[in-house]
N, C-alpha and C positions, 0 to 999 in steps of 0.2 A: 523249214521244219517247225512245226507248231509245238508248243513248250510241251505239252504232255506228252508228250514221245520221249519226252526224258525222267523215266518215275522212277522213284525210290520205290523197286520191285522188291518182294521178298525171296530171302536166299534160295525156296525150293518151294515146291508146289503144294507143300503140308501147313505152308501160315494161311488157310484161307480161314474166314467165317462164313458158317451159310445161312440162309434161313428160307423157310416156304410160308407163305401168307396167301389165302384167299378172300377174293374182295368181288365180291357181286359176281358168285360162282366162277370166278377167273384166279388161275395160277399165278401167281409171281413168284419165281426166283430170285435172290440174290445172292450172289458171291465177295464178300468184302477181301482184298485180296492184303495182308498188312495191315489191316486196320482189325480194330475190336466191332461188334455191332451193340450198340448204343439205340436200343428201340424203344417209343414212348409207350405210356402205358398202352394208350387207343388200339396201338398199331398191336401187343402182345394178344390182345384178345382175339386177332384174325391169323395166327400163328398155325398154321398145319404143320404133320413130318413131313420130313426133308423128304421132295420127291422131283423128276423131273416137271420142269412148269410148261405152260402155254408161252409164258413172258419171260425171258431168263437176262438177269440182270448184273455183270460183273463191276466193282467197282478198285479204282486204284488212286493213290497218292500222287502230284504232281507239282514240283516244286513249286511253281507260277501258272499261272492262264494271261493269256494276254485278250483281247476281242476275239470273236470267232472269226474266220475268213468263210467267204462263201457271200450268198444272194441273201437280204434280210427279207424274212416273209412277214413276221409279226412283231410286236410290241405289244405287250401287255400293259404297260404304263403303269407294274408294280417291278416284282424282281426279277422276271424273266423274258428274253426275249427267244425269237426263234430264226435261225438259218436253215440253208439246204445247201452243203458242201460235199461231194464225194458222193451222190447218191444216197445221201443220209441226210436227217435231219439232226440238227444241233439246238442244243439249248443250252445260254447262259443265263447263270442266277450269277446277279448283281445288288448290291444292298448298300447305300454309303455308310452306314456304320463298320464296313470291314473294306472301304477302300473304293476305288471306281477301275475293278478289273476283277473278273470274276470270281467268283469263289470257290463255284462248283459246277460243271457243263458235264450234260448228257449228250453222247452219240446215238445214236439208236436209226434202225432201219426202216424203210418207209411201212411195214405192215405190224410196228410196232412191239415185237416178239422178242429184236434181240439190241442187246444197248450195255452202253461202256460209259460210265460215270467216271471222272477226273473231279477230284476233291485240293484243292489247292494250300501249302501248305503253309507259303506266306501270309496268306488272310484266316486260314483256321488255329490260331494262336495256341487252342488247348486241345487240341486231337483227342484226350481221352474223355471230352465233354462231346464228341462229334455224333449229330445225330443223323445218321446215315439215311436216312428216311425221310426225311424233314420233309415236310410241306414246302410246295406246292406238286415237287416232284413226281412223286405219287401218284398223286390224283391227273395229272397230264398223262404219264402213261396211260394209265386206268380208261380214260375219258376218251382219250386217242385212238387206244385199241378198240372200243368198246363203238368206235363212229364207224370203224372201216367197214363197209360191208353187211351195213345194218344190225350190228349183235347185239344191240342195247342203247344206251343212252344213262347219261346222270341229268338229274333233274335237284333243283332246292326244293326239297318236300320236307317233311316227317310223314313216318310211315307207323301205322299203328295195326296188332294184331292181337284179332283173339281167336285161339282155335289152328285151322288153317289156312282162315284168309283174310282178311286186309284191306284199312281204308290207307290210301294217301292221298292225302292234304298237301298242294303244291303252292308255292308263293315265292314271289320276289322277298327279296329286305325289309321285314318291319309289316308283312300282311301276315301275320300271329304265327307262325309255325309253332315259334316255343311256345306263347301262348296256349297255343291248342294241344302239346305236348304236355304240360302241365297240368291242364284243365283232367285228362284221357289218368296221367299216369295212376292214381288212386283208384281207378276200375279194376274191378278183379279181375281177375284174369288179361288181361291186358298186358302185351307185350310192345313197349317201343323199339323199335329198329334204330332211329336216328332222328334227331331234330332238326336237322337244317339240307343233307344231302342225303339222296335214295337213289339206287342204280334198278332202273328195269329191263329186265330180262324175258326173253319166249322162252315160256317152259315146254311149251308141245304144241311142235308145230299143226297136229293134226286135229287137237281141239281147239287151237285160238287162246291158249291160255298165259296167260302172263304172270310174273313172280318180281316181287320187289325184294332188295335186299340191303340191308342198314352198311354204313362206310364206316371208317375211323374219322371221315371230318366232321367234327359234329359242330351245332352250334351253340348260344350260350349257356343252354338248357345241359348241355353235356351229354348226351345220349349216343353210343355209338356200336350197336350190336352186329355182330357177323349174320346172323341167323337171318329168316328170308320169310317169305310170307304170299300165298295168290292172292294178286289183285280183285276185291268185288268191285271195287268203285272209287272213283277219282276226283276228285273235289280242288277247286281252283279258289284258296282262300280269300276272301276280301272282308274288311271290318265294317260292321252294319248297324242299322237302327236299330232290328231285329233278324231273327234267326228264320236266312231263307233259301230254298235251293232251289235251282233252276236250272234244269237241261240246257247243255249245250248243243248248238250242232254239228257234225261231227268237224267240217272244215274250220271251223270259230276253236272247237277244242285243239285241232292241232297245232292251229296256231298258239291259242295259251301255253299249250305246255312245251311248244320251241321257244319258245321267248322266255321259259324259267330252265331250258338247259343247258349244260355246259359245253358248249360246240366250237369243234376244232375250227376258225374262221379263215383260218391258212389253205384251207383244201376244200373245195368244192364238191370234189364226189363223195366225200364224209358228209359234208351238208347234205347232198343231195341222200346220203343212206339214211341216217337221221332222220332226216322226213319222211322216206319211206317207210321205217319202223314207227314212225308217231303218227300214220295214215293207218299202219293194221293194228296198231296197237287201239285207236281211239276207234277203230269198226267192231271190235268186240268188247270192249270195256268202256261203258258208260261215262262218260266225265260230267260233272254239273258245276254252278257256280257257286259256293256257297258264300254267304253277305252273315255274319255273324258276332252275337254281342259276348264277351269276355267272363262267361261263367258255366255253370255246369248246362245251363239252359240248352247250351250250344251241343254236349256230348249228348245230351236227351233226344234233342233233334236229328240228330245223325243215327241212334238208337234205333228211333223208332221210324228211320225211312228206309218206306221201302216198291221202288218203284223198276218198273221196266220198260224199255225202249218196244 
């Protein structure tokens, strides 16, 4: 019997907390079952009413976690690793600042929709500091759901909009995202989505159109909107002499922009949807390179371009 099977459940079925949040036009649910929800700012601003979700999420109190049992698929080589026991996948978050046994493990089903969080209560010292959401959590569902079956993709971008539609700027670590976020934010009318993570989405299958939408992960810039934005054009940031854009072709682009996103490496045919979606995503929206110097010179340039495949 694995330690979660024995929780300090509440007396009747009226102590829940709920809440609804969407994230890159995806429902999540959660049900805190005894516990209070403890949500950070970022995550309040994606706060929808409570309604049936796409993703439904229950979570409950367990005295201890011991290791998962099951086959290890992955290692993150931060807090999380990953198994597959019972037909499910498992995740332990492990930290040594609260011990070397986990603190918090998700259950959850292979097409990522339905899942059972165990919060452990020997390592969570102040329960009513407990932030039920926390990173990295989240963003693994999110990222997970979003691989199955081709429905999107996260990518490290910042996503800039004016109007109805939208440039994203996509870059590894330290090729300007905030940078470029900063340079953008003083434009009028300029709406930022997110500085470091952007979720794309098909908006219509019938015209080829795609829609970005800002996360609660943002990066040091801060930036972290729910709202959403069509893609016109896609730009692979790199730091330059001077300010220059260059067409990709289209199999160079998909590859750039797999290699800046968040991809489940546990599961194959996630990869292989992933690609699929970054094959028709980059046959209708333009990607180019852009090689850029660190002043407004750079938002001028992107202004005033305006080219077509």
């Amino acid at each position: 019997m694995i330690a979660e099977q024995k929780l300090s459940m509440p007396q009747n079925d009226d102590c829940v907390a709920h809440c609804c949040l969407q994230i890159g036009g995806l429902s999540l649910g959660f049900a805190a079952h005894g516990m209070d929800f403890h949500l950070e700012s970022d995550h309040k601003n994606f706060l929808i009413p409570s309604q049936p979700c796409e993703i439904e999420i229950e979570m409950f109190w367990a005295q201890s976690l011991s290791t998962a049992r099951g086959k290890k698929l992955f290692d993150s080589g931060a807090v999380w690793s990953l198994y597959e026991n019972n037909n499910e996948f498992v995740f332990d978050f492990v930290t040594p600042s609260l011990g070397s046994e986990p603190y918090k493990r998700l259950h959850i089903n292979h097409g990522f929709s339905r899942g059972r969080v165990f919060f452990s209560r020997d390592c969570c010292s102040n329960p009513e500091r407990l932030q039920v959401l926390e990173y990295p959590m989240d963003e693994l569902i999110v990222t997970n759901w979003l691989a199955r079956e081709g429905r999107g993709a996260e990518v490290h971008g910042c996503g800039l909009a004016r109007g109805h539609e939208g440039h994203l700027f996509v870059g590894h670590s330290g090729a300007g995202k905030s940078t470029t976020t900063r340079l953008w934010q003083s434009l009028s009318g300029c709406r930022i989505l997110s500085d470091d993570r952007i979720i794309i989405r098909k908006a219509d299958h019938q015209q080829n159109l795609f829609s970005m939408y800002g996360t609660p992960w943002h990066g040091e810039a801060g930036f972290a909107s729910p709202e959403k934005a069509s893609i016109k054009q896609i730009f692979v940031l790199e730091h330059g002499v001077k300010n220059e854009i260059t067409l990709l072709p289209q199999p160079t682009a998909v590859a750039e922009l797999f290699a800046r996103c968040f991809l489940p490496f546990h599961d194959p045919e996630a990869l292989t949807s992933t690609l699929a979606f970054l094959d028709d995503l980059t046959r209708h929206v333009a990607c180019y390179r852009f090689q850029f110097v660190p002043d407004s010179s750079a938002v001028e340039k992107i202004l005033g371009f305006n080219h077509s495949r």
